[in-house]
Structure formats: structure tokens, C-alpha cells
C-alpha positions in Angstrom: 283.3 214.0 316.6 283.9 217.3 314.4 281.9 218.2 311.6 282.6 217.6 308.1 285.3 220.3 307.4 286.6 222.2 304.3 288.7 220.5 301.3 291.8 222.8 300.8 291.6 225.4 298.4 294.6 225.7 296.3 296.3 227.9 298.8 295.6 225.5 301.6 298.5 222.9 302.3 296.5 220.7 304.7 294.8 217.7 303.7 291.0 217.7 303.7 289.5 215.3 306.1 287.0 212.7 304.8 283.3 213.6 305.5 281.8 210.3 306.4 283.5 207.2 307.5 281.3 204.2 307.7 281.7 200.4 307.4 278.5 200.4 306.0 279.3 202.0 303.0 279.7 198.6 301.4 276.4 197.7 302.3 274.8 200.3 299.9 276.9 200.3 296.9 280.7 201.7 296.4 281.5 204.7 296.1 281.9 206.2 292.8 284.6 207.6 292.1 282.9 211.1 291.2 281.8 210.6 295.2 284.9 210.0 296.5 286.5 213.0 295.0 283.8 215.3 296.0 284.7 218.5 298.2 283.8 218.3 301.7 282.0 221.3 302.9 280.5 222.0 306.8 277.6 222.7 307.2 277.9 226.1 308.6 279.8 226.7 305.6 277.1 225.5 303.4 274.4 227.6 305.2 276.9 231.0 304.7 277.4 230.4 301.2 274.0 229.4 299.6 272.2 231.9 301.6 269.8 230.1 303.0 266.3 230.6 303.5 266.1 233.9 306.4 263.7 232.7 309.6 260.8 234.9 308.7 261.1 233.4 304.8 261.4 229.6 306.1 258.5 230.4 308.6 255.9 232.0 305.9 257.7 228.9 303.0 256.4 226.2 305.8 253.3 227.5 306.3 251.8 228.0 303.6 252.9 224.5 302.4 251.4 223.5 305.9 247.8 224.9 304.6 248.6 223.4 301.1 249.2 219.7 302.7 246.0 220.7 304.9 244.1 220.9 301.5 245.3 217.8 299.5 244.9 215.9 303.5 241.2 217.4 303.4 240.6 215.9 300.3 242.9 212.6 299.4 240.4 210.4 301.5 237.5 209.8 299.0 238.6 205.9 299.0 237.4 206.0 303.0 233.6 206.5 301.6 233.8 203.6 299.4 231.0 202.1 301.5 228.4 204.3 300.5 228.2 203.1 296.9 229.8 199.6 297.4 225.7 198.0 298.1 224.4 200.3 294.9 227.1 198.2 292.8 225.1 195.5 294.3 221.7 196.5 293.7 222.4 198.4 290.6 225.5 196.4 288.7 224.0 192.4 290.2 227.9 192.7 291.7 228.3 189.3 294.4 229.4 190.4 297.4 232.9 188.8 296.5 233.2 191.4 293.5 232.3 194.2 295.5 235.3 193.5 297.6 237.5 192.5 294.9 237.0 196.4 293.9 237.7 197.6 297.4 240.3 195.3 297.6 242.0 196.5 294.5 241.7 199.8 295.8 243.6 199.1 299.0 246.0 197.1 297.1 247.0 200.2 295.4 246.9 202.7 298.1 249.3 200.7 299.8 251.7 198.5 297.6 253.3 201.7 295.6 253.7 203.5 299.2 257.4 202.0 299.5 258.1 203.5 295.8 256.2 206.8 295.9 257.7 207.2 299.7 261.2 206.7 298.2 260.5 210.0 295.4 259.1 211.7 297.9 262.2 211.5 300.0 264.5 212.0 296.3 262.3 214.4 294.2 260.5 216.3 296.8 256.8 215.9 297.5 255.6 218.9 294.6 255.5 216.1 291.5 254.5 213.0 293.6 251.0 215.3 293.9 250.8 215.9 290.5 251.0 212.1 289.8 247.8 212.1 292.2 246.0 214.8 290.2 246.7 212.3 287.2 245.8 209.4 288.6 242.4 210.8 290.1 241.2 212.4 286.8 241.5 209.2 285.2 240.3 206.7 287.9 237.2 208.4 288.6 236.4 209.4 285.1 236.8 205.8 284.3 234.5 204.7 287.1 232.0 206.8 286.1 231.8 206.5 282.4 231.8 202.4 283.7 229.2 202.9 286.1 226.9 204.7 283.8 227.3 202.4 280.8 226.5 199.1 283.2 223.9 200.8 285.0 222.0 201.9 282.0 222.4 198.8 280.2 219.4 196.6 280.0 221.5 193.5 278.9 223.4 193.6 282.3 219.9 193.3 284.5 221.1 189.1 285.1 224.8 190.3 285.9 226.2 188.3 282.7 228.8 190.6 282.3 230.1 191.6 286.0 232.9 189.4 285.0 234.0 190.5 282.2 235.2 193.9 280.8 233.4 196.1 282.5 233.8 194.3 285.5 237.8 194.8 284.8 237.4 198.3 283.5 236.0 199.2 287.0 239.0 197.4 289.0 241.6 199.3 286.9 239.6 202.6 287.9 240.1 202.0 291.7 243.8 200.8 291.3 243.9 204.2 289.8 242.1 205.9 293.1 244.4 204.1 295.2 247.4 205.0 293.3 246.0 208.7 293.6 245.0 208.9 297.1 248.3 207.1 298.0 250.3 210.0 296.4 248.4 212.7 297.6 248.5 211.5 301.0 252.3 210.9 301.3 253.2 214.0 299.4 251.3 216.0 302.1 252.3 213.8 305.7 256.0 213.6 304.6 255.6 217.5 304.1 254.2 218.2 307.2 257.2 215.8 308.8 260.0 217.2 307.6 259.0 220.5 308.0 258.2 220.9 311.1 258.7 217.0 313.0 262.4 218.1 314.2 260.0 220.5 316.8 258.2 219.7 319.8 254.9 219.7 318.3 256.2 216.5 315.9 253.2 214.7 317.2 250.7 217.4 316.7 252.2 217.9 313.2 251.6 214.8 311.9 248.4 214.3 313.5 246.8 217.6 311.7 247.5 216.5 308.1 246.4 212.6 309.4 243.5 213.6 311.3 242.5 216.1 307.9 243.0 212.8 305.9 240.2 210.6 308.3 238.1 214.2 308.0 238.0 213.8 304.5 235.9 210.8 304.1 233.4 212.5 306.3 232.6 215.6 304.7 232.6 213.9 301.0 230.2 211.2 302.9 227.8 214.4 303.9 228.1 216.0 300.7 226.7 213.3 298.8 224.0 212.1 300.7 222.9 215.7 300.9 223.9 216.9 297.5 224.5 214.3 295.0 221.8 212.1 295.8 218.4 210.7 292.7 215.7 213.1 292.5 213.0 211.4 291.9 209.8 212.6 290.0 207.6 212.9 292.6 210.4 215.1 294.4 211.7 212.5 296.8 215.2 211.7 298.0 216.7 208.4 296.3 220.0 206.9 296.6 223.9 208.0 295.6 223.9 209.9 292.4 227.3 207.6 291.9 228.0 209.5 287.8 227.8 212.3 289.1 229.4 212.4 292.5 232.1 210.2 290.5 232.9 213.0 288.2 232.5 215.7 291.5 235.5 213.8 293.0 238.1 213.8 289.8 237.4 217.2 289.2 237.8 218.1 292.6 241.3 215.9 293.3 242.7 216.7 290.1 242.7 220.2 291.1 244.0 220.2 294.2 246.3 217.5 293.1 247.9 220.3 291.0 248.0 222.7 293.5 250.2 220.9 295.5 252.3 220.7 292.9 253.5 224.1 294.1 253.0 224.4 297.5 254.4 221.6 298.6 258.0 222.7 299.7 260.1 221.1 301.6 262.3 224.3 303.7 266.0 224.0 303.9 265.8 220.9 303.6 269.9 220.5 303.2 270.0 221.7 306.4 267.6 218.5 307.9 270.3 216.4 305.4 273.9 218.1 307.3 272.1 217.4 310.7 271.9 214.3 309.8 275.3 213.5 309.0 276.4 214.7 312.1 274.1 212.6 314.2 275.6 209.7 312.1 279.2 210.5 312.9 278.4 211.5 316.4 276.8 208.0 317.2 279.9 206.0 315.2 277.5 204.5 312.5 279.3 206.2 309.6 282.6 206.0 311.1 285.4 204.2 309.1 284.3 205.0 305.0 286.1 207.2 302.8 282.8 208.5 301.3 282.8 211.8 300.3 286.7 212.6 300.7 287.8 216.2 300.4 290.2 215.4 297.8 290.1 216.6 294.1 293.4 215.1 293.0 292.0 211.9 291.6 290.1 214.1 289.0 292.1 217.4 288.6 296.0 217.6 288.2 297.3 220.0 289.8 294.6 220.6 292.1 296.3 221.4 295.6 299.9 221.8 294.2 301.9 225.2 294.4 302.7 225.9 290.5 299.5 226.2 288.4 299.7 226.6 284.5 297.5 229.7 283.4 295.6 227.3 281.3 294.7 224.8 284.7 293.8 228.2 286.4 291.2 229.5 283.5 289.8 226.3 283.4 289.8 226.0 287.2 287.9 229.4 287.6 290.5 231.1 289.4 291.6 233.8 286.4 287.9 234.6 285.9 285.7 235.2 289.5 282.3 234.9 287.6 283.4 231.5 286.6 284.6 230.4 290.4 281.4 231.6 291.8 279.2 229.2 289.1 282.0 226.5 289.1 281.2 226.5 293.2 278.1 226.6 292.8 277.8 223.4 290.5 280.2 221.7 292.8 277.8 222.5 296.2 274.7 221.2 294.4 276.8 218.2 293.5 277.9 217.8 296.9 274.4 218.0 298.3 272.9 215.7 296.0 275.6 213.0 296.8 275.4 213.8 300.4 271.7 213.5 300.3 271.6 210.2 298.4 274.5 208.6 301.0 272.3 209.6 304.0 269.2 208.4 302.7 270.3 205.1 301.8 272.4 204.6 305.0 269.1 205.3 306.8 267.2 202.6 304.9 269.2 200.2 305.6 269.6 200.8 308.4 265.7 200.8 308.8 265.2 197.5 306.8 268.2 195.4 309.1 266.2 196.5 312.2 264.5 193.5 313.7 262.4 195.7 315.6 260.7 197.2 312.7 259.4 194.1 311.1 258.2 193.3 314.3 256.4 196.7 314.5 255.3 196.2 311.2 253.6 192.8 311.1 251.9 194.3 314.4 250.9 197.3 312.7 249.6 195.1 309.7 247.6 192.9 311.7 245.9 196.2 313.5 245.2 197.9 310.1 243.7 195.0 308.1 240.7 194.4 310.1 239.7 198.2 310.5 240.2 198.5 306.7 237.9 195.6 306.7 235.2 197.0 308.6 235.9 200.4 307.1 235.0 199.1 303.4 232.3 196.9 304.2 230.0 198.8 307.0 227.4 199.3 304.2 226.4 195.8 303.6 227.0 194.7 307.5 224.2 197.2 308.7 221.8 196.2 306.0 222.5 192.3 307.7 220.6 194.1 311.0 217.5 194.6 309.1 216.0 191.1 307.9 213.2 192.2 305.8 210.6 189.8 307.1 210.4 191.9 310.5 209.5 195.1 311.3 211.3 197.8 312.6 210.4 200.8 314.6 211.8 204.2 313.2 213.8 205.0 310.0 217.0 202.8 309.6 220.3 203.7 310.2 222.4 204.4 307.1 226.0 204.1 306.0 226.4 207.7 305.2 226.1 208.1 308.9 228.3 206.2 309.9 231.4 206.8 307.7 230.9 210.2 309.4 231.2 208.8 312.9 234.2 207.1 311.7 235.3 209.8 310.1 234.5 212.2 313.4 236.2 209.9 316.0 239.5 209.0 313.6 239.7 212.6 313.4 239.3 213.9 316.9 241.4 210.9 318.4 244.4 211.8 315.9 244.6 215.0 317.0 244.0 214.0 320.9 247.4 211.9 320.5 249.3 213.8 319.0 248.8 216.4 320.9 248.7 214.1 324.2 251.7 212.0 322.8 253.6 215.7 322.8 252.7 216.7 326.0 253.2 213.4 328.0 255.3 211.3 326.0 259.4 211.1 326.5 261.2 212.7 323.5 264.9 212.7 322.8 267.1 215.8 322.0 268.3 214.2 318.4 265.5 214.4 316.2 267.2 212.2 313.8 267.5 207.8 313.3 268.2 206.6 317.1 271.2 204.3 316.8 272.3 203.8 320.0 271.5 205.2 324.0 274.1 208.1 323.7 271.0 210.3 323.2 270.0 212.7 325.4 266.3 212.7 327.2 264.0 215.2 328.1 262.8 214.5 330.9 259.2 215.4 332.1 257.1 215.3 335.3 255.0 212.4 334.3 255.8 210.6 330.9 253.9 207.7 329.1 255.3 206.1 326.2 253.7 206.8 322.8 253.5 202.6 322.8 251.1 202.8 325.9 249.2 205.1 323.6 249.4 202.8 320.4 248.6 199.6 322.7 245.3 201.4 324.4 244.1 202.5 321.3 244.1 198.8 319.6 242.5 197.2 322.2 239.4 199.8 321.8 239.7 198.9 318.0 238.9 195.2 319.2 236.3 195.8 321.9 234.6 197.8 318.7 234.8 194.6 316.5 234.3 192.0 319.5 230.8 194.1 320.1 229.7 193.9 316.6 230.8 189.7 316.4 228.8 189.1 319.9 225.2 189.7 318.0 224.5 192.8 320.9 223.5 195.1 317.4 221.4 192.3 315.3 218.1 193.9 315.0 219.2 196.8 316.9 221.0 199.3 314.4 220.5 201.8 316.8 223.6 200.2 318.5 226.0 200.1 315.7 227.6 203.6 316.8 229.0 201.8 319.4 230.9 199.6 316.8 231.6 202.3 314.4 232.8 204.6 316.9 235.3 202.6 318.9 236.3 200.9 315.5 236.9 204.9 314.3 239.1 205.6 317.4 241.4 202.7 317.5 241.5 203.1 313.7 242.7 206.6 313.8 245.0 206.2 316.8 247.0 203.5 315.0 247.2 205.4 311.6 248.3 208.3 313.8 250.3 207.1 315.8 252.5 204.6 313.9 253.9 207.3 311.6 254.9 209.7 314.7 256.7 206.7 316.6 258.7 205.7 313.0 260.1 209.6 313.2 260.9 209.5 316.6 262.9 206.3 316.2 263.8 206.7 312.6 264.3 210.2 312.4 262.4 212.4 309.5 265.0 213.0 306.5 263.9 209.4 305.2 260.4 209.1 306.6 258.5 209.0 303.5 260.4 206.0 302.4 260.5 205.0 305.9 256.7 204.7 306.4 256.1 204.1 303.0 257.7 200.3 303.4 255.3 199.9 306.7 252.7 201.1 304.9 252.8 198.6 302.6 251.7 195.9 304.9 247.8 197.1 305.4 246.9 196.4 301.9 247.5 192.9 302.7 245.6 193.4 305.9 242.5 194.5 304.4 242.4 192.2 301.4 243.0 189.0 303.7 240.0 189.8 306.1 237.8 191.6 303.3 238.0 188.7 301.7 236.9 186.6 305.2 234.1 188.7 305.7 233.3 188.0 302.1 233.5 184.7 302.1 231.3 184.4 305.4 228.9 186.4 304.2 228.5 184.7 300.6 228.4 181.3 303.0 225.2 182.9 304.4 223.6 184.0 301.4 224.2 180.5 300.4 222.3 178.9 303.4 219.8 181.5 302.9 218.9 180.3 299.5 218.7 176.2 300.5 216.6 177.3 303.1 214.4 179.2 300.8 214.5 176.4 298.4 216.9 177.3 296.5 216.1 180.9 295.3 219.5 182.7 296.1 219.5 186.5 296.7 222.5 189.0 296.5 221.9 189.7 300.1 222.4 188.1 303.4 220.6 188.7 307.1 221.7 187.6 310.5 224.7 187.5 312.7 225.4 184.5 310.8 226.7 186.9 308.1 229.5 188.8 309.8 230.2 187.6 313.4 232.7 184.6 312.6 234.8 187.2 310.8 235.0 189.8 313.2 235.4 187.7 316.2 238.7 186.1 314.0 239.6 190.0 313.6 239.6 191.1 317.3 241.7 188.2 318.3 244.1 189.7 315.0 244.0 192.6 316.9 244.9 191.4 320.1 248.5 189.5 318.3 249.3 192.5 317.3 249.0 194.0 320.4 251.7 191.2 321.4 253.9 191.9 318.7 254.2 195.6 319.2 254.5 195.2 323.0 257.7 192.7 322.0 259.8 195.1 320.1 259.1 197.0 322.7 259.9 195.4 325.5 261.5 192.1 324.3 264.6 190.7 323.8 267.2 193.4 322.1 264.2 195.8 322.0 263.7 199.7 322.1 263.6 199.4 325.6 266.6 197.3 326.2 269.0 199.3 324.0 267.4 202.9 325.4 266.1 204.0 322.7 263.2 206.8 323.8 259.5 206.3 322.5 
């Protein structure tokens, strides 16, 4: 199919040919009739007259938004470490376990919910402002915190937890929903960067895996950095717990800054360029064939426009008497035109993402993955201290939960990068780098190829073998052990945040992907409040049989295999569905594989 062409200029007697033709304009609205009577301009055209960005210019532009999304990646992941302080709020605050996980469950709630909205400006505004919502959000959440935490901590009227329920108790949830709003935007401002800058190249794995891996890295460095620097000096000089006020007001400082840096270096490079590309992708495959949208006519709103005899006044106010006035009037018309163009696309791609059956397949899978790493993630602090029953003795120092965040951290990170960069190397890729519609598309064809879903599927089922080793009781009494959970847990976590993303741009395409991944996204904060809420409710069951057999003195704090092992066992077997949905859509009936669709 041709590309969009010209409209006629006045001196032009042929009739412009509509842009995009589509059935499915319809389904997203009518046109207006502002659209309809919009000039139709090529891209080629398009890239001539608004001089676009030279190849050096566009190289230099996306790298140094590259190292800007590297920054606000290295740094958005603060919410990860949420285990290092989540047993102080015991200890400290007289929080039940079920409160501490209503605050971590808060915070996942809203690092995920808003995705499908802040994924959908991202895609509209550009990702610049969505990071200074996350400097915003930061500054206040963790100020909040810790002006909370230090007014509860200090007060001696909380020291029977009457008040965990109340305002405080409130004041601290609306802090995290504030962290999770923050780390969500930072995080999508920087991913959908990195995807649309460079995820139409072959390194489209290895491009998203960077700024995903950075985000895992995060946790671990902020981990190390306050168990080594923000940590209770006490008078005798020795090393106490989390200095939470302090590192609190660290981490709002920190994020609000770079939050405001990205402001401005998160660009997006010719990104009308990604948008024309687009279009033609869509004509080519027959998805937007049939609409009137964007027609090449001006006669609806212009008399006169196209005909032979022009009165002096319809050619002043036209532009053509005065060349200054063209050149502007052109101008305005081409931004127009791109912004219409732009929103058509983007919407045409959503829905066509949302009336994919194989998406909500891949998404419940991907939900069902998610939720129990989340899970574990958020609550490794109080699980280890379950492997040390205080009434026996232990040889050695303890492990500690600052530890390992860090191995989670360390293996999410290394594993992200390992597939993208394997996923690159080894995986099939097709030619288009836009939404794959139909099998028209082209292959590249390697040596050896294995599909990015062998990748996803391996990955998971070492998630499972990490949580089926922590539910068999193997690491009661032996925290020694736990790196075996933490680190296989770390891996399949990583893998699955990393590779999910890559596969929704290589099926979806990138020009919508923030929106895109923001509405699959959304389904791990359901995830991780379902089983952090399991794992609470076991562990408050043993806490409860703990104080009948103690004769009814109940403490905050439960010991055992009894504690945990139910809910992780129910996890790997979530795990291991999800593994069956995602092999379904791609495999199944009508699946990716069945309508040749390369992944």
C-alpha cells in the first residue's frame, strides 16, 4: 500500500487521498470534523520540512536521556527495601503483622493501579512531566513517613499500640500510596524512554533490560547504604538497628532530585518519526484500511480552498500574499496534523491491545507470577526471623534482611541483563518493529533461535523451586540456607519483570508501550496484596497458637515453619498456573503461534 500522500495545494487539481482507512475507526470515537479535514502529509515529506533531528544530534539527544533514565532506574526502587524497616514498625510502632502488610500492600497498590493512567501520559505528554510528578510524590511520601515514624516512635502513649489504628496508623498508609505513586512514575517515565528510543533496534532486549535491571539494582545499593550508613549509634559506640527518620528523609531528598532531573532529560527522539512508521505498518497489514480519517481535503472548512479563482482577501488570509505567514500557517497545520495522527495511532493500538485474547491471557499469567515474588519480596524480614526460635541456640551471627534484599537485588539485576541480552542474541525477531497484526511479517532468521516464552517459562519455574524450598521446612533453623530461597526467588523475579515488557514490544510494537505495559502492570498489585495478605493471615494464625500454647500470653512474633510454609507452598503452585496460562496464549487455540506472530 502507498504511503500517506500530499493534500493538493491550491495549484494542484488532483484530489488528495485519505491517509488512514480503517473500519475500526468507529471503534474509537468519530472522527471530528477538524480530523477529517486535516492535510495529509508523507512522511518523507514531514521529515524534509520540519528538519528533523540530524543522526549525530538524535544519537547524542538519546543518550544522554539513556544515562538520565539510568539515573531515575538507579534510584526509583526504594519501595524494594521495604523489608528492612517493615519488623522495626513492629518492634518499634507495636504494628500486627497484618498492618505491616496493609502498609506494604498499600504501597504496591499504588505502584501498580495508576500504571494504566501514568502509561497513558507517558505515551501523550512525553515521559519529562510524568518524572516530575514522581519528584512530588516522593518529597511528600517520605517526608510524611518520617515525620509519622518519629512522632509514634517517640511517643510514650503508643508503647501498648492503642493508636496503630487510628491516625497515625492512616497518616503512614497515605505516605506509602504516595511512594508507590512516585516510584511508579519514575519507573515508567524512564522504561518507556529507554523503549522508544532505542526498542525499534536489535538490542530492544538489552535496552529494556538496562533501565529494568538498574531498577532491581536500586533496592540493593539503598539496602547497603543504610545498614552501613544510616544505622543507631548507640552510646557505648555500637551498631543498632535502621536509623528509619533519617534514612526516610535521605530517600525524599534524594528522589525528589533526580525526579526533577528527569524532567529534562527525558526525551523522546523523533518521535513523529516512530508515529509515521507506524501508520504505514497499519495500512500495510489492512488494519486501518477502509476509514476516511485524516482525509486530505480542506474544503469542508475553507471555501475556495482547491478552486482556480481566489479573492485577494481568501489569499491574505490563506497565507499565500504574505510567505512569512505560509511558512507559520504550515507550521501550525503540521503540528496539528501530528498531534491528530498521533492520538488516532495510539488509540487504534489500544484497542487493538485490549480486544486481544491473548493478552489477558498473558496477563493473568503474568499476575499470578508477580504476586507471590512481591510477596516474598515485602515480607523476607519477618520470615527469616521465623528461623530463629529464641529458646534455641544458634551457632554464628544471624543472617539479616539487609543481606538479602541485596541478593535479591544482585540476581534480579544480573538475570535482567542475561535475558535481554540472551533474548537478543537467540530469540526470533521480526523485521516490523511495530503492533504484529497478522503473519505478513517478515523473520529474521538465525542459526539457532529460542523463543523469548522458553525464556519467560524457565525463569518462573526457578521462581517456584525458590518458594517450594522455603515452604518444604529445608531452611527452619538453618538461615544459612535462605540464599538459596532468596536467590532463585531474585532470578525468576527479575526474569519475569524483564522479560514481560520486552515480549509486549515485540508483539505490540513500542509507540504505545507505556500504556501498553502500564494496563499489565496493573495486575501485580493485586498479586501481591492477595498473597501478602495469605502469608499474613498464616502467620498471625501462628502467633495465635503460639500464645494458647503459652497460656495465653500473645507476642507480635511467630517461630516455626508453621508460620510461612502453607503460604508459599499455595504460591509455587500460583506459579506453576501461570506457567499454563502463558504457555496457552502461546501455544493454544488462536494463539501467537497459530496466527505466526514471532516471539
Amino acid at each position: 500500500m502507498a504511503s500517506p500522500t500530499l493534500a493538493p495545494r491550491p495549484d494542484q487539481g488532483s484530489p488528495s487521498t485519505p491517509l488512514l482507512q480503517s473500519d475500526s475507526a468507529s471503534t474509537i470515537g468519530p472522527a471530528s470534523s477538524r480530523a477529517s479535514s486535516i492535510r495529509s502529509i508523507s512522511p518523507s515529506r514531514r521529515r524534509h520540512h520540519n528538519g528533523r533531528t540530524s543522526r549525530a544530534a538524535a544519537a547524542s539527544a538519546r543518550n544522554l536521556s539513556f544515562a538520565s533514565a539510568l539515573l531515575s532506574s538507579l534510584c526509583a526502587g526504594s519501595i524494594t527495601i521495604f523489608s528492612m524497616y517493615g519488623h522495626i514498625f513492629q518492634e518499634r510502632l507495636h504494628y500486627t503483622q497484618f498492618e505491616v502488610n496493609g502498609l506494604s500492600s498499600a504501597a504496591s497498590i499504588a505502584t501498580y493501579m495508576p500504571v494504566p493512567l501514568l502509561g497513558y501520559m507517558c505515551d501523550r505528554v512525553g515521559p519529562g512531566p510524568l518524572s516530575f510528578v514522581s519528584a512530588l510524590f516522593f518529597a511528600a511520601g517520605y517526608g510524611l513517613a518520617a515525620g509519622v515514624y518519629k512522632r509514634e516512635a517517640e511517643a510514650p502513649a503508643l508503647a501498648d499500640g492503642e493508636d496503630t489504628s487510628g491516625l497515625a496508623y492512616w497518616a503512614m498508609i497515605a505516605a506509602f500510596v504516595f511512594i508507590g505513586v512516585g516510584t511508579c512514575s519514575m519507573y515508567m517515565s524512564a522504561v518507556a524512554t529507554c523503549a522508544k528510543n532505542f526498542g525499534r533496534g536489535k538490542h530492544r532486549g538489552l535496552a529494556l533490560a538496562v533501565p529494568i535491571a538498574a531498577f532491581g539494582l536500586s533496592g540493593m545499593w539503598q539496602s547497603q547504604l543504610g545498614s552501613r550508613v544510616f544505622y543507631e549509634r548507640f552510646a557505648d559506640g555500637t551498631k543498632g538497628d535502621l536509623d528509619v527518620f533519617h534514612f526516610f528523609l535521605f530517600l525524599g531528598i534524594l528522589l525528589f532530585v533526580v525526579g526533577c532531573l528527569g524532567t529534562f532529560g527525558l526525551k523522546i527522539v523523533n518521535e513523529e518519526d516512530l508515529i509515521d512508521e507506524a501508520v504505514e505498518e497499519l495500512e500495510r497489514s489492512g488494519y486501518l484500511d477502509g476509514s476516511t480519517f485524516l482525509q486530505g481535503s480542506r474544503t469542508a472548512d475553507r471555501p475556495g480552498y482547491g478552486a482556480i479563482e481566489q479573492s485577494p482577501l481568501d489569499m491574505e488570509s490563506a497565507g499565500i500574499l504574505d510567505p512569512h505567514k505560509a511558512d507559520d500557517t504550515d507550521s501550525e497545520e503540521e503540528d496539528d496534523n501530528a498531534r491528530i495522527r498521533k492520538t488516532w495511532v495510539l488509540n487504534a493500538e489500544t484497542r487493538r491491545f485490549l480486544t486481544d485474547h491473548t493478552m489477558w491471557c498473558f496477563a493473568l499469567g503474568f499476575f499470578l507470577m508477580i504476586g507471590p515474588g512481591e510477596a516474598f519480596i515485602n515480607n523476607l524480614g519477618t520470615v527469616i526471623k521465623t528461623l530463629y526460635p529464641p529458646h534455641l541456640k544458634f551457632i554464628g551471627e544471624p543472617t539479616n534482611a539487609a543481606t538479602h534484599v541485596s541478593i535479591v537485588g544482585i540476581t534480579s539485576t544480573l538475570v535482567r541483563l542475561l535475558t535481554g541480552s540472551l533474548t537478543d542474541l537467540l530469540a526470533p525477531s521480526p523485521q516490523a518493529h511495530h503492533v504484529q497484526i497478522t503473519s505478513s511479517g517478515t523473520l529474521e532468521r538465525k542459526r539457532f533461535s529460542l523463543s523469548r516464552v522458553s525464556f519467560l517459562l524457565f525463569f518462573a519455574v526457578t521462581l517456584s523451586v525458590g518458594l517450594a524450598a522455603l515452604a518444604s521446612g529445608w531452611i527452619q533453623n538453618h538461615g544459612e540456607r535462605f540464599w538459596v530461597a532468596s536467590g532463585l526467588v531474585g532470578a525468576g523475579y527479575g526474569a519475569v519483570f524483564s522479560l514481560t515488557p520486552i515480549i509486549i514490544t515485540v508483539i505490540w510494537g513500542v509507540e504505545n508501550f507505556a500504556t501498553n505495559w502500564g494496563i499489565v502492570a496493573m495486575f501485580p498489585a493485586l498479586g501481591a496484596t492477595f498473597w501478602g495478605l495469605v502469608y499474613s493471615a498464616v502467620y498471625q494464625s501462628g502467633v495465635e497458637k503460639a500464645a494458647l500454647n503459652q497460656g495465653g500470653e500473645e507476642d507480635q512474633f511467630c517461630y516455626g515453619s508453621e508460620c510461612y510454609a502453607s503460604a508459599f507452598w499455595a504460591m509455587a503452585v500460583s506459579v506453576w498456573v501461570a506457567c499454563g496460562l502463558v504457555l496457552w496464549a502461546w501455544k493454544g487455540k488462536n494463539g501467537w503461534a497459530q496466527r505466526g506472530i514471532v516471539v
